[in-house]
N, C-alpha and C positions, 0 to 999 in steps of 0.2 A: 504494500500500500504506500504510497506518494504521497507526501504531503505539499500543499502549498499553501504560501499568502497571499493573498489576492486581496486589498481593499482595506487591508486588516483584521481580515476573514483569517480563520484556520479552516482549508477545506482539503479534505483527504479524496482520493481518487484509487481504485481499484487497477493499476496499471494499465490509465487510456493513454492515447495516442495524445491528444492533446486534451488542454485545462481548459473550460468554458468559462469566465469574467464572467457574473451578473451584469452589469450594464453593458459591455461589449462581448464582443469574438475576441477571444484572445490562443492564443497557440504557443506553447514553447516547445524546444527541439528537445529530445532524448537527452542531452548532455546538458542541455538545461541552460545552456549558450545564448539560443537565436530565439527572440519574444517577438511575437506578433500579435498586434490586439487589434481592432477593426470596429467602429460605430457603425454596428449594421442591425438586424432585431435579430431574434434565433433564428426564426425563418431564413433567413438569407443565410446566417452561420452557416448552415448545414450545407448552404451549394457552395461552400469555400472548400477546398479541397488542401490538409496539409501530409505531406510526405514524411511527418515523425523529425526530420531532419533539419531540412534549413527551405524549402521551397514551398510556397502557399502560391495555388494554381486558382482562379478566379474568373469568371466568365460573364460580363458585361454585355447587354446590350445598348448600341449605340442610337440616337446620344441619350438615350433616357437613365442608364446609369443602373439600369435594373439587372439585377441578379438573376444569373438561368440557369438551369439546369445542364450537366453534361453531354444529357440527351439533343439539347436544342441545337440545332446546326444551322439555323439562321445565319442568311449573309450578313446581318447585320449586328451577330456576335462578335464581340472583341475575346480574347483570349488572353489575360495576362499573368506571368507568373513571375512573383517575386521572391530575391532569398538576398540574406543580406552580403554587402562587400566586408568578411573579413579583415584586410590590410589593408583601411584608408591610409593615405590619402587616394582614390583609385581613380585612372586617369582611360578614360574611354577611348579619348581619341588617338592613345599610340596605335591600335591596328590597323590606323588609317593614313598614318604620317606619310607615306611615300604614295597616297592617293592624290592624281590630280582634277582641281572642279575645271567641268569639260561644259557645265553652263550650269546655269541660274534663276529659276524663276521665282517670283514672289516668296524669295523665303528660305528656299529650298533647293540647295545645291545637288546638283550629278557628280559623283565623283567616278573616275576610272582610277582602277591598279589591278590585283589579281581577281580583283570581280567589282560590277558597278554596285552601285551602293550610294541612296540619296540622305544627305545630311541636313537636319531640320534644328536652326537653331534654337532653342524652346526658352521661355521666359524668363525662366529660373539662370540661364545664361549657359544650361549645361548642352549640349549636343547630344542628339538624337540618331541614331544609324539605322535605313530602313532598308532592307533589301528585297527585290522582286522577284518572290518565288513563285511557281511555275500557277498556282490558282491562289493563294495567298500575298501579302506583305509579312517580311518578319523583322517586328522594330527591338533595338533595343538601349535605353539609356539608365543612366546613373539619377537616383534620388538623392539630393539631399546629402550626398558622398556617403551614404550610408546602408541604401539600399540599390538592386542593380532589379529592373521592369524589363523581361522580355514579352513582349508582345507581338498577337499576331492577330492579322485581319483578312478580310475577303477584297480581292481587288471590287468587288461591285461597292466597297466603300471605299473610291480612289484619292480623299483628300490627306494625305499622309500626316500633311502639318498640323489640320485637326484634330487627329487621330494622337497624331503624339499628346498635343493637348487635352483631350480627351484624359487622355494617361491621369498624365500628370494633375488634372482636378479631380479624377478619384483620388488618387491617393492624398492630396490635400486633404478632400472633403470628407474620406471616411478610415484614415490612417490615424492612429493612435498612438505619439510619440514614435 
C-alpha cells in the first residue's frame, strides 16, 4: 500500500498506476519523480491516459478543447503527449541548427536539411517543429523549459501555427504547476 499527501490529505492507495487529487487529475510516475496534475472534472481524468512513467497521452478536440475518447478518430482530434524534460536547460532547436529557411509565410518558416520541417515561432518565444507526415502533422515543442508537447494532427486541420497555439492554451488553461 502507497501512501500519499495530497492537499494535506493522508491518502493510501492499493498499488495504482496513478494518484487521483480531489480537485484535479493528478499522476505521479512509479519512482515518484515526474507529477502531473490537470484542472479537468473526473470525467475527463479518465480519457487522460498515463504510462506509470513519465508520459501522459491526451486527446483534444479542436478548437473546442474537449476531451475524447481513444476511440474517437475524428479529423479534428488533436493528439498530445506530454512527459517532462529531465536536464533543463533543454534546447529544441539544436536538431535543427544546420537547417536552412527555404521561405516564409505568415509566421511560419520551411526549413530544409535531412528532412523538411516547418518552424512556428509561438508566443511564449519558444519554437515549434512540425513535420509533414504522410496523413498526419507531427508537432513538437518545449513548455515552459520544463515540459516537452509532442503533438499530432490531421492534415484536414492544415493551420499549423494555430494548432501549435492550440497547444500551448491547453496547457496554460488546464496545466497545474
Amino acid at each position: 500500500m502507497k501512501k500519499y499527501i495530497i492537499n494535506g490529505l493522508l491518502v493510501c492507495a492499493a498499488v495504482a498506476p496513478f494518484s487521483l487529487a480531489n480537485a484535479a487529475c493528478s499522476f505521479e510516475s512509479k519512482k515518484g519523480v515526474d507529477n502531473f496534475t490537470y484542472a479537468v472534472s473526473d470525467e475527463d481524468c479518465k480519457l487522460i491516459k498515463f504510462d506509470g512513467e513519465s508520459v501522459v497521452t491526451i486527446r483534444l478536440k479542436y478548437p473546442s478543447m474537449k476531451l475524447v475518447g481513444y476511440k474517437d478518430r475524428a479529423a479534428d482530434v488533436v493528439t498530445l503527449k506530454v512527459s517532462p524534460i529531465n536536464a533543463p536547460p533543454f534546447d529544441i532547436d539544436r536538431a535543427y541548427l544546420e537547417a536552412v529557411v527555404v521561405s516564409s509565410l505568415d509566421g511560419v518558416d520551411l526549413l530544409e536539411g535531412k528532412n523538411s520541417v516547418y518552424r512556428v515561432l509561438g508566443r511564449d518565444g519558444t519554437n515549434a517543429y512540425i513535420s509533414d507526415g504522410q496523413a498526419i502533422y507531427i508537432g513538437r515543442r518545449a513548455y515552459e523549459n520544463k515540459l516537452l508537447a509532442h503533438y499530432t494532427f490531421s492534415h484536414e486541420i492544415s493551420d499549423i501555427k494555430k494548432i501549435d497555439e492550440f497547444v500551448s492554451d491547453f496547457l496554460d488553461r488546464f496545466l497545474v504547476d
